[in-house]
N, C-alpha and C positions, 0 to 999 in steps of 0.2 A: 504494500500500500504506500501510495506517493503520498506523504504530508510535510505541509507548509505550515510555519507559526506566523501568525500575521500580531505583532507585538506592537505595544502601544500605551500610552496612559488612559487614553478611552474618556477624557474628562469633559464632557460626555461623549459616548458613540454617538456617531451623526447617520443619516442613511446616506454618504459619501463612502465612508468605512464599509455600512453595511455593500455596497455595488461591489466595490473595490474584492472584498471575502468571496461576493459571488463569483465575480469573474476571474478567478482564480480557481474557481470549483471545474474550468472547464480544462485548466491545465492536471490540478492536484484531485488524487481522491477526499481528501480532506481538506479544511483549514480549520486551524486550532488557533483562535481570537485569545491573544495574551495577554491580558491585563496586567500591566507591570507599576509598577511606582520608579517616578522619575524625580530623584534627587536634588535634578535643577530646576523645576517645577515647582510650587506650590497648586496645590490640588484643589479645586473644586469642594468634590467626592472623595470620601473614603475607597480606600480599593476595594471595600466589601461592597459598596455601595454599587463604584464601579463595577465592578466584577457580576453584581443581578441584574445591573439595568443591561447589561452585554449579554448575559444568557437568558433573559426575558426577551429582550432584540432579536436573538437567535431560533427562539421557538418556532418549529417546524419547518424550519431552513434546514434538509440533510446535507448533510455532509461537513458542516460547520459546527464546531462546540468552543467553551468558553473556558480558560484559566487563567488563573492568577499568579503572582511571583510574586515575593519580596526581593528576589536576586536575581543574577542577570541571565539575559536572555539567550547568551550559549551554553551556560547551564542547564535550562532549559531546556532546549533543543539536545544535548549530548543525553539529558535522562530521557528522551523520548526518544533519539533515534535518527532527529531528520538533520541534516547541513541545510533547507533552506530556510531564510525569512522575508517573508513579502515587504515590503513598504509600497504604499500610496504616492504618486508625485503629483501635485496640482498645478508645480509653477519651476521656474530656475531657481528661486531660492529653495526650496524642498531638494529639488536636486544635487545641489553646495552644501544643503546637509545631510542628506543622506549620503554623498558621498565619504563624509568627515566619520559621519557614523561606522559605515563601510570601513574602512581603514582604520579607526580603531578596534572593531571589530576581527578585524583581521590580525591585529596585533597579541589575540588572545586567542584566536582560533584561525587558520589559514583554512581550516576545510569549509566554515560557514558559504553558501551562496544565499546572493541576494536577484530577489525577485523584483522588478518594480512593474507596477502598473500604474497609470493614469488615471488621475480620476475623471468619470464624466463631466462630460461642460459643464455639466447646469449646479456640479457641486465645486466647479473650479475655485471659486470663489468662499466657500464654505470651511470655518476652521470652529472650534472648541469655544472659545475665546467669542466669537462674534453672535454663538448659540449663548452664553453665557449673558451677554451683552443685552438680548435682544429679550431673552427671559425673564431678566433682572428691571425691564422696562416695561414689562407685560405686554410684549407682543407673541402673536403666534407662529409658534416656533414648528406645529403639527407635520409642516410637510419637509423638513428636515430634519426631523431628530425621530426614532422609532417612538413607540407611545410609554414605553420603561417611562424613558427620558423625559416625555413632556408631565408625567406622574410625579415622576421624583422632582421637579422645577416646583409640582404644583404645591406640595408637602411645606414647601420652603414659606 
């Protein structure tokens, strides 16, 4: 079985994330959605938080399932098995970092590959940060973010 870790802080999933998982289903038999904690980040969401609204997002999507990490994510990947992780590109700057990621990634693993897909047009524009923005304002976030995510905004 082919599987990909598509890893990420997930603060919150957006349906950009969720296209991204799917179309990767048609290369990989699996994608395994990583909820990891990012140290240079300040988080939103708890990663427990993170981590249901991810596998709530994920209900009845086969072939995709949802975990979590406190540690890193070639960890990760060497306890399950696989050398790849996907990443999302939306833009050049995504690209500049992922590449940086990339290479240090490789400083700890040379066997990791990385996968990237693009994300669709209509989420090009779409980040964490702008869903955060736009929830915090009371606007409607429904056709961006799965319905976990517009639940957990609404709690707040």
């Amino acid at each position: 079985m082919k599987v990909v870790i598509y890893p990420g802080s997930f603060d919150p999933i957006t349906n950009g994330h969720l296209e991204i998982a799917k179309e990767a289903l048609k290369t990989f038999d699996k994608v395994i959605i990583l909820v990891a904690d990012n140290p240079n980040k300040k988080a939103r969401f708890t990663t427990e938080v993170r981590y249901q609204m991810a596998k709530e997002a994920v209900e009845g999507l086969e072939g995709i399932e949802v975990y979590y990490t406190h540690g890193l994510t070639v960890d990760f990947a060497k306890k399950i098995g696989t050398p790849y992780l996907l990443r999302g590109i939306r833009d050049g700057a995504d690209m500049t970092y992922e590449r940086q990621y990339a290479e240090l990634t490789h400083q700890i693993d040379k066997s990791i590959k990385f996968i990237y897909i693009k994300a669709p047009e209509k989420y090009v524009t779409l980040s964490s940060t702008k869903i955060d923005e736009m929830a915090r304002a009371n606007k409607d976030i429904s056709k961006l973010v799965p319905k976990s995510v517009v639940n957990e905004y609404k709690k707040r």
